[in-house]
Phi, psi and omega in degrees: 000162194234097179287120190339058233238158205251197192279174198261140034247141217203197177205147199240174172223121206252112167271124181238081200259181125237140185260155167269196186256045161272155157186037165270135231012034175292310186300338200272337173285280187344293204266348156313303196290326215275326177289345208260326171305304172314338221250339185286132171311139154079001174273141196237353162167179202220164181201138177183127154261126190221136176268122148022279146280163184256102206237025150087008177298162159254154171258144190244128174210145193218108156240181224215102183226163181297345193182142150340313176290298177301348187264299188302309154302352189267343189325279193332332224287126209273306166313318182299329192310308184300305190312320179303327191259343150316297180341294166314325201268304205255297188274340212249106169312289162212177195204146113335107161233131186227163202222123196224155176268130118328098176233020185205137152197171196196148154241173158210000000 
């Protein structure tokens, strides 16, 4: 799904991974952060792509918040912390985050 977001200007946080082939509680932390993110001030909606296998592809997650601020608290968030340092220890070869102003956007 392609999430709703309000005109711009807003902010995106680009997670960019490749995983390794563990993958015990990796889908059940995901849908945990992805759920634990809704629930945060400033978050405004999430987009992700992951191929299937594990064939060494990167998986793409775009979440979307209002400000700076609110992206730096969700960093903070003590449960995201942890989930980030499974990420490191256990699921993640290596990973990406870049962090960007939305200062456009257009649909069709």
């Amino acid at each position: 799904m392609i999430a709703t977001t309000p005109p711009p200007p807003y902010y995106a946080v680009i997670f960019t991974s490749v995983r390794t082939n563990v993958a015990d509680g990796y889908a059940d932390t995901a849908e945990r952060m992805v759920g634990l993110a809704h629930e945060q001030p400033g978050f405004l909606g999430v987009e992700s792509a992951r191929n299937d296998h594990d064939d060494g592809w990167p998986g793409i997650t775009v979440s979307y918040w209002d400000s700076l601020d609110a992206i730096r608290n969700w960093k903070h968030h003590a449960e995201h912390q942890l989930a980030q340092e499974q990420g490191r220890v256990y699921w993640y070869k290596t990973y990406k985050t870049r962090i960007c102003k939305v200062e456009r956007d257009y649909e069709f």
